[in-house]
C-alpha positions in Angstrom: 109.2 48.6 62.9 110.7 51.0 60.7 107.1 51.6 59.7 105.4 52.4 62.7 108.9 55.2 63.5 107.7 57.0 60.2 104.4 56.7 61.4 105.1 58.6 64.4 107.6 60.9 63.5 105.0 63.1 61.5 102.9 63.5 64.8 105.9 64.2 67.1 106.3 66.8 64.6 102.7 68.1 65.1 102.9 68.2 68.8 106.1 69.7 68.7 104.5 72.4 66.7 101.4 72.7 68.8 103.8 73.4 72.1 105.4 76.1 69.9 102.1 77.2 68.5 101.2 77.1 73.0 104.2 79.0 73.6 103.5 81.7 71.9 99.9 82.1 72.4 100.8 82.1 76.2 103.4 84.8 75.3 100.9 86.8 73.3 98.4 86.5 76.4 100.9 87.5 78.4 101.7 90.9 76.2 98.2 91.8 75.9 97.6 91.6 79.7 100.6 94.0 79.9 99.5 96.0 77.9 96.0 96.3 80.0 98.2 97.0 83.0 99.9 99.8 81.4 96.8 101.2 80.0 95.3 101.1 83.4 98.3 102.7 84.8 98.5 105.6 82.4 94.5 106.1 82.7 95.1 106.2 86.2 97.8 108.9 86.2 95.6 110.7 83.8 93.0 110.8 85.9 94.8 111.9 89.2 96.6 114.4 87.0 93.4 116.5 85.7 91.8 115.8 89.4 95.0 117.8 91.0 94.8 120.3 88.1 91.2 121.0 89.0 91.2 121.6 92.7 94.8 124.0 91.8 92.1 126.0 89.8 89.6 125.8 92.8 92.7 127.2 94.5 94.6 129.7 92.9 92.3 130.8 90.3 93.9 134.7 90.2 97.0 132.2 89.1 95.4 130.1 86.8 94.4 132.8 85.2 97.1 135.1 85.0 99.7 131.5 83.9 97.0 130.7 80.8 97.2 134.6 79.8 101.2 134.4 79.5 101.2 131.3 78.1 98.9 132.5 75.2 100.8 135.7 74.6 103.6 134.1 74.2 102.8 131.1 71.8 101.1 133.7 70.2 104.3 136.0 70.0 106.4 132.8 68.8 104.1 131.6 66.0 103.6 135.7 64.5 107.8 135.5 64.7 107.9 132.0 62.7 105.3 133.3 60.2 106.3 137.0 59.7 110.6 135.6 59.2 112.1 136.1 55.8 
């Protein structure tokens, strides 16, 4: 009797280990699929994001224009301060 117990000790191990081993796979699955679903998310706000940029340009375009102007003159201002300092 004490034979067959060390017998099947080693395999209660082993399925013991599986059911971790099934644990975490399940767990991983479930991170990846996460994952997808915040990648899908973020695309999608991306997406809506660039199609309401677009249809302001279609609508103020004298704005657009005027906006990307200042914008450049001052970046361009800042970074001819940071490289001209002493």
């Amino acid at each position: 009797m004490a034979e067959t117990l060390l017998e099947k000790a080693p395999k209660a191990v082993k399925s013991e280990l599986r059911s971790g081993a099934a644990i975490l796979s399940d767990r991983f699955a479930e991170g990846i699929e996460f994952a997808k679903k915040v990648g899908k998310t973020g695309s999608d706000a991306a997406e809506e994001f660039m199609d309401d940029t677009t249809q302001r340009i279609k609508r103020h375009p004298a704005e657009t224009v005027v906006g990307a102007f200042a914008v450049g003159i001052i970046l361009g201002g800042f970074m001819s301060w940071l490289f001209n300092r002493k």
